[in-house]
C-alpha positions as a printed Julia matrix, in Angstrom:
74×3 Matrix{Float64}:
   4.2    0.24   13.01
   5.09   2.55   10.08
   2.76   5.03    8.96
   1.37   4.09    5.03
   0.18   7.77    4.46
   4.02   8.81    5.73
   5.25   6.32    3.5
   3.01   7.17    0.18
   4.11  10.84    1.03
   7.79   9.96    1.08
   7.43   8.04   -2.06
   5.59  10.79   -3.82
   8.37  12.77   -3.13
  10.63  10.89   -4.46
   8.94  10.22   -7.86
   8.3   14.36   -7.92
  12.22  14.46   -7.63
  12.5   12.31  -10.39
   9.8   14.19  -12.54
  12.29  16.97  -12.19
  15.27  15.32  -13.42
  13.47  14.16  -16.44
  11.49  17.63  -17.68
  15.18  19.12  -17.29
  16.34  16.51  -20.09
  13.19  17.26  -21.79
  13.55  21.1   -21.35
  17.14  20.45  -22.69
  18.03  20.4   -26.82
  16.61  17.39  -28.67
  19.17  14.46  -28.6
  17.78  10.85  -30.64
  16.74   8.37  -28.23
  17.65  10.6   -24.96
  14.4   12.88  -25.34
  11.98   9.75  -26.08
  12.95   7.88  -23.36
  12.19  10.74  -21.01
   9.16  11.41  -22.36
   7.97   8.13  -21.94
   9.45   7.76  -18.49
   7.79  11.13  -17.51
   4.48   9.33  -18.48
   5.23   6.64  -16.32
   6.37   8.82  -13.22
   3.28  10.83  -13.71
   0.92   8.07  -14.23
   2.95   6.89  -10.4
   2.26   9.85   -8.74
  -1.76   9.95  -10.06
  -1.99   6.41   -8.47
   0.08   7.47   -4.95
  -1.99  10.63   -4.63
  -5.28   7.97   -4.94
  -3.95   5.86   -2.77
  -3.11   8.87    0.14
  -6.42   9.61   -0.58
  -7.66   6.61    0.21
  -5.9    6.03    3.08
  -6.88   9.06    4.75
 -10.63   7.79    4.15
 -10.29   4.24    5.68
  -7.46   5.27    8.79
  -8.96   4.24   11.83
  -9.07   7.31   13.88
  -7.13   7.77   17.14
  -9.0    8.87   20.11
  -7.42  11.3    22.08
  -6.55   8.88   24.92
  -4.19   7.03   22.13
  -2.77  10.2    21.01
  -1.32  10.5    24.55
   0.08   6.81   25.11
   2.11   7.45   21.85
């Protein structure tokens, strides 16, 4: 069974990377078309990460919790 709060971590990680890539086109001279679309796609990503960082949170709040005698079968 995969691990959601693994997974939502993994995920966030990818949309930081792609945060990155976009505030370096951003950070980058102004260029018709290329800078709007970033900026709008930087919304998006951020808006992405908000609602995965909610949803780690939430996760962590409703994970049943393992009692020690589980931690040692896995």
């Amino acid at each position: 069974m995969s691990d959601p709060i693994k997974e939502l971590e993994k995920a966030r990680l990818e949309m930081v990377s792609t945060r990155r890539r976009l505030v370096s086109i951003l950070a980058g001279s102004y260029e018709r078309g290329k800078t709007e679309d970033a900026t709008e796609k930087l919304i998006q990503i951020q808006k992405a990460i908000e609602a995965i960082d909610a949803a780690i949170a939430d996760e962590k709040q409703t994970a049943p919790k393992k009692s020690s005698s589980q931690e040692l079968r896995l």
